[in-house]
N, C-alpha and C positions, 0 to 999 in steps of 0.2 A: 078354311084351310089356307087359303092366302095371304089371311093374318098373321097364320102362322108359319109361312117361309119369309115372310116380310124381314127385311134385315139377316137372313140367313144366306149361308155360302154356298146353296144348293149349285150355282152354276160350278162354282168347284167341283160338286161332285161329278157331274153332266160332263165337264172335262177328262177326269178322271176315266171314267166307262171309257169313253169315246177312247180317248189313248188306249185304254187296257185290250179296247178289243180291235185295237187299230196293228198294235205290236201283237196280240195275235194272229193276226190272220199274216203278219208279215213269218212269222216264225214259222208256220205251219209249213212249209217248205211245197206247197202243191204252188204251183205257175208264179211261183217268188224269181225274180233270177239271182244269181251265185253274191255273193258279197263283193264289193271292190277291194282289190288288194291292200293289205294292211301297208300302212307306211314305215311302221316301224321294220327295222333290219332284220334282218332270218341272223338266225342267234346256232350258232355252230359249237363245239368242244372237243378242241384240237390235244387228245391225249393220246399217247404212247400205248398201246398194250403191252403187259407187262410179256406178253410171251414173243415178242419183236427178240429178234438176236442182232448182233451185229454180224453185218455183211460188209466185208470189203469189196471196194469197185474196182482195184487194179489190182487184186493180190497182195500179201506182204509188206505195208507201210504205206499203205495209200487212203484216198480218201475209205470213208467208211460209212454208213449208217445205219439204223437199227429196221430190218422187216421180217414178213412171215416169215415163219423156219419155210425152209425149203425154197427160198425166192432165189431168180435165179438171174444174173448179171451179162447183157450184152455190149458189145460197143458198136458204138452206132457214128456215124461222119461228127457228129456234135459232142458224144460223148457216149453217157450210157443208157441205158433200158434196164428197169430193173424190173422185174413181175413175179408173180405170186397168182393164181387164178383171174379169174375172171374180172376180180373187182379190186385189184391191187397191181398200177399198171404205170411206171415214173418215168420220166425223158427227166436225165441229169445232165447237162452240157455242166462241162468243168470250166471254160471259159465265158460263161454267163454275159447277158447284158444288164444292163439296170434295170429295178422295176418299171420305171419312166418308158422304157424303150419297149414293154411286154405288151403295153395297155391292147386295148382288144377292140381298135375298130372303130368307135363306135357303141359298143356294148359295155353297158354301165356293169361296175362289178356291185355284187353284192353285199360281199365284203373285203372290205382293204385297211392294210394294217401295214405297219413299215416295212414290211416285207413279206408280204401277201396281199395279193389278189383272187378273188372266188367269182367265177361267171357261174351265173344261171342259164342254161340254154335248154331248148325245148324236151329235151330227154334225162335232163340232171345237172350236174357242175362240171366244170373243169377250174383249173387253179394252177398257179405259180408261185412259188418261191422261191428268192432270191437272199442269197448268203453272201455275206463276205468273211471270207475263213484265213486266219491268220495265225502260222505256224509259229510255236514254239520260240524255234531258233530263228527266224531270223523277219524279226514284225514291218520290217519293209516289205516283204515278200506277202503283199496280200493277195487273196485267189478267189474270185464274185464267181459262184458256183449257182446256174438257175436250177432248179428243181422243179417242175408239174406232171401231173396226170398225163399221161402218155395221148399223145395228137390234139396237147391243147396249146396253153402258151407259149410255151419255150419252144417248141415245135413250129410254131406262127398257125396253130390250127382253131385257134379259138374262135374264129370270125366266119369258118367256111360251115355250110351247108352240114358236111358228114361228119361232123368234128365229133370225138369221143368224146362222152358223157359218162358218169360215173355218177351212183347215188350217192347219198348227202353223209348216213354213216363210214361207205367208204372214203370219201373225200376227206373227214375228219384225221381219219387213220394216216392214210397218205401225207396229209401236211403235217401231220405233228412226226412220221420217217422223214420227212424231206430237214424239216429244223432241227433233226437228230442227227444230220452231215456234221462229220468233223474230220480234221487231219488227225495224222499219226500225231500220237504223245513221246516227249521225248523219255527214256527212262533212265 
């Protein structure tokens, strides 16, 4: 029989088993520990719902953007508070800082984009966006409007301990209202 694996790739196969039952008993999930986090980016899809209305934030010719029906408008030392339930919750300063000036500490965002930033924190997201809105009549007059998740960036709360978190669907939601800020149109 030796003659007959003589010149044969049998240790090929010997390898083979070995792996096959190596990656099983890895899969098997009994006393495995969790996997290392993936490197690639968490992948987000920042879209409108079609049933968003538009909300004004000052009344009659003012800024605007599109949230739940029923969401309802406060003003706050910075600007505004917009909400809607539990899971739909904005801090809008009208006099925004840059995104540069948002960063979080410290704490790497997850994802950043010309104008967005997304933190990951131990309970969910928090996120800021940052507009610059320029009216109609008169395009000197530009107006950098910040936009996040209520007690996170634009708040300066992204870095503290009790900072609001929000899941990753509603975060989606939120940022694609906050990039639906706009000024009055002129008619």
């Amino acid at each position: 029989m030796t003659s007959y694996l003589k010149g044969r790739p049998v240790w090929r196969l010997v390898q083979c088993a070995a792996l096959a039952a190596w990656f099983g008993c890895q899969s098997s999930g009994e006393g495995s520990e969790p996997a290392a986090p993936s490197s690639e980016p968490e992948r987000f899809s920042f879209a409108l719902p079609n049933s968003y209305t538009k909300l004004l934030l000052r009344g009659e010719g003012s800024e605007s953007l599109r949230a739940p029906g029923g969401a309802s408008v406060t003003r706050t030392s910075k600007g505004f508070e917009v909400t809607s339930g539990s899971d739909f919750s904005l801090d809008v300063s009208v006099e925004g800082p840059a995104l540069s000036e948002l960063g979080a500490g410290g704490v790497a965002p997850v994802v950043q984009e010309p104008d967005l930033l997304v933190f990951k924190l131990s309970s969910g997201y928090s996120f800021v966006v940052v507009r610059e809105l320029v009216p109609e009549w008169d395009e000197s007059a530009r107006q950098r409007v910040a936009c996040g998740s209520a007690g996170g960036a634009v708040s300066h709360g992204v870095t503290r301990a009790d900072a609001r978190a929000f899941p990753k669907a509603a975060v989606e939601k939120m940022v694609a209202a906050c990039r639906s800020l706009e000024l009055p149109k002129l008619e």
